[in-house]
C-alpha positions in Angstrom: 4.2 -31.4 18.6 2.0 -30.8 15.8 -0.1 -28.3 15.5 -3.4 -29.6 15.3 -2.5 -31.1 19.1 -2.3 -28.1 20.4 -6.5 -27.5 20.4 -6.9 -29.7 23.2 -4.8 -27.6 25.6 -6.3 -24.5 24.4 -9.0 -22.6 26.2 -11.4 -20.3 24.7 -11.2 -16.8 26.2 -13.9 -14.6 24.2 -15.3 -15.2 21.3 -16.2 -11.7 19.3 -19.2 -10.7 17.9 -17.5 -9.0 14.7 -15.1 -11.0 12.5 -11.3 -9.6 12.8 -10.8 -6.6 10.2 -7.2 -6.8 10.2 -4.6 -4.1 11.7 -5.8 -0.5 13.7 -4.1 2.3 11.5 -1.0 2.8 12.9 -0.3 6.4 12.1 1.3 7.7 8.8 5.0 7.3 9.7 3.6 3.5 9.7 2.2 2.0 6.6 4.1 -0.2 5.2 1.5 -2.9 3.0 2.1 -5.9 1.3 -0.7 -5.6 -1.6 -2.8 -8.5 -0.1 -2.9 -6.4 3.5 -4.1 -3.1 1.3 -6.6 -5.4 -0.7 -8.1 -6.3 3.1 -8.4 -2.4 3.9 -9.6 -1.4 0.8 -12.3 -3.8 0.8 -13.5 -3.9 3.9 -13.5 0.0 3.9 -12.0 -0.1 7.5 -13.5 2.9 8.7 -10.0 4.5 10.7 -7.9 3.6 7.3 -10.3 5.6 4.9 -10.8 8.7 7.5 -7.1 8.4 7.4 -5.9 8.5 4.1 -8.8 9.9 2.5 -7.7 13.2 3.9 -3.9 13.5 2.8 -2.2 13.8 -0.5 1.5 12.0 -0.5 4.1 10.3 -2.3 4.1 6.8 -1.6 6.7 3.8 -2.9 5.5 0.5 -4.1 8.3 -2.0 -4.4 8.4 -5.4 -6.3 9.8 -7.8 -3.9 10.4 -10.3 -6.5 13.0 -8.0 -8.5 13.5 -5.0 -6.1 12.3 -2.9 -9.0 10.5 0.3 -7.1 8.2 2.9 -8.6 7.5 6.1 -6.7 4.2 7.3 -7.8 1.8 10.4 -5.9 -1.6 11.2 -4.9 -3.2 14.9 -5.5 -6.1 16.3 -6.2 -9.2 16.2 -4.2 -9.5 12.3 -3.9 -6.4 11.6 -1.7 -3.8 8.4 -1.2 -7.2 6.2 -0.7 -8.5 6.8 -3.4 -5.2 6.3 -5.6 -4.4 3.3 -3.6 -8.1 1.9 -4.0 -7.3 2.1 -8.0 -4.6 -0.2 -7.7 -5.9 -2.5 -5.5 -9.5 -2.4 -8.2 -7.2 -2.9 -11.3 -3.7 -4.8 -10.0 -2.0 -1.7 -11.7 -3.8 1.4 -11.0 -3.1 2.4 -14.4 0.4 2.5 -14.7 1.7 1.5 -17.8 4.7 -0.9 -16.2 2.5 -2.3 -14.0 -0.4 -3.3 -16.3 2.2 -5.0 -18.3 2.9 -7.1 -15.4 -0.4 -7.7 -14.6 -1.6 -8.4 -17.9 1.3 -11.1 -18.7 1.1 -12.4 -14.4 -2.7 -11.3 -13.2 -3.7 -9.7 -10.4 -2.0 -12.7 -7.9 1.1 -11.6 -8.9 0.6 -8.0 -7.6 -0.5 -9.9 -4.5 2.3 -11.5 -4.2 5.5 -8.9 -4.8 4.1 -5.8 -4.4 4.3 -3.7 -0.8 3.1 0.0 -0.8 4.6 2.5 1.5 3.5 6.1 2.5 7.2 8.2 2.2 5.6 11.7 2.4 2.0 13.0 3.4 -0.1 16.5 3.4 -2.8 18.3 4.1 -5.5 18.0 1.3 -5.0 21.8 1.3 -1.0 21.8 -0.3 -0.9 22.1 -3.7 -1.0 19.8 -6.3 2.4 20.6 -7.7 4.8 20.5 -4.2 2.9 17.4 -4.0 3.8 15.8 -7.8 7.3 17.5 -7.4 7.8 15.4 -3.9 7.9 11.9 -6.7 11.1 13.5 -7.5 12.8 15.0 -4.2 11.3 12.4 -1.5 14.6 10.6 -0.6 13.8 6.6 -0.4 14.0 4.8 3.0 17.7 3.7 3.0 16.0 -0.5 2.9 15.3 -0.1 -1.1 17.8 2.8 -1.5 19.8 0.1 -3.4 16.8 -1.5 -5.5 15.8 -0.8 -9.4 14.2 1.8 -11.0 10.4 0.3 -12.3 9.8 3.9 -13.8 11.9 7.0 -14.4 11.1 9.3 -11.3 13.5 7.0 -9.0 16.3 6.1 -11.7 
């Protein structure tokens, strides 16, 4: 049956008074983003995402689903994975030199479309900088992109 059939058997339950905001933060061990999802939380500022992430350092993973090229990148400093995360989704590339050369030949859709950011490590905004920079290199992969390529040097 086609979809557009389907309205006539449907009943309306609720309607809310705020427009959906996409998905409750599910805990750390949990994020796993396609870049369009991230743009959402970014944007909107979804309060329980910021609180969240504004208040950890990490080492996350972005992977380029098109090519299964991976780039393991971290947050430090005072500023935390939101605000490292908020770069990318501002610029398509957050600065990275691979990436802006992908975003600059592609745009910003293509980032849209291939590339899914995962938290692999988290801290306290208290740990310092370097056990934090040092994780890029130590954090072991989830076994899913174990097999994947190297976008940049500290996975290769």
């Amino acid at each position: 049956m086609l979809p557009e059939k389907q309205f006539e058997r449907m009943t309306i339950a609720e309607i809310s008074r705020q427009p959906y905001t996409g998905e409750l933060f599910p805990g750390y061990e949990g994020i796993c983003l396609p870049f369009n999802k991230l743009e959402s939380i970014i944007t909107l500022e979804k309060k329980d995402w910021k609180s969240a992430l504004s208040n950890i350092k990490g080492v996350y993973l972005i992977v380029d689903i098109s090519n299964g090229k991976k780039y393991v990148g971290s947050a430090y400093g005072n500023t935390g994975i939101w605000s490292r995360w908020a770069c990318y989704i501002g610029t398509g590339h957050g600065y990275n030199d691979d990436f802006s050369q992908i975003i600059k030949e592609h745009g910003v859709d293509y980032a849209r479309q291939n590339f899914v950011f995962t938290l692999l490590e988290y801290r306290p905004m208290k740990t310092d900088d370097n056990a934090v920079i040092k994780g890029e290199f130590t954090t072991p992969l989830p076994r899913a992109v174990e097999h994947t390529t190297a976008l940049d040097d500290p996975v290769s």
